[in-house]
C-alpha positions, 0 to 999 in steps of 0.5 A: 536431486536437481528436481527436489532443488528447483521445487524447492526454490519455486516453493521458497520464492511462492511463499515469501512472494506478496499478494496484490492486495499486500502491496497496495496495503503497504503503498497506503501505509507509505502514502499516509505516513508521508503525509506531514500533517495529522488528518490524512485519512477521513478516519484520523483523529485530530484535536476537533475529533474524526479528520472527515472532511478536513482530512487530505485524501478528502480535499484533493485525493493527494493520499492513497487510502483505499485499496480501489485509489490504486491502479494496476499501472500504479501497482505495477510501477511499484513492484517494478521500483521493488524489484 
């Protein structure tokens, strides 16, 4: 019986357990709505159209947008600040 709960717990806490590529999604979903004004990503749309190079992340980087802006010592300060 012990055996069935322990496996069981394992399965449950596999199961909710986010991937790597889950959480840089959400770290960028944050990063942009931190963002106070309206072209943080270069595919946003202000009043002049597409953000492109008026956007944040294009002058200074200073938004995460991409996957590949996040380093594993980023990611793993965010899932340590998660826990």
């Amino acid at each position: 019986m012990k055996k069935i709960f322990f496996f069981l717990v394992i399965v449950i806490c596999f199961c909710f357990a986010k991937t790597d590529s889950e959480i840089k999604q959400e770290m960028i979903k944050k990063s942009i709505a931190s963002y106070s004004g309206s072209c943080a990503y270069p595919y946003n749309y202000a009043k002049k159209g597409t953000c492109g190079k008026r956007s944040a992340y294009s002058k200074s980087r200073s938004v995460l947008c991409y996957e590949s802006d996040i380093t594993d010592e980023m990611l793993q300060s965010y899932k340590k600040r998660m826990e």
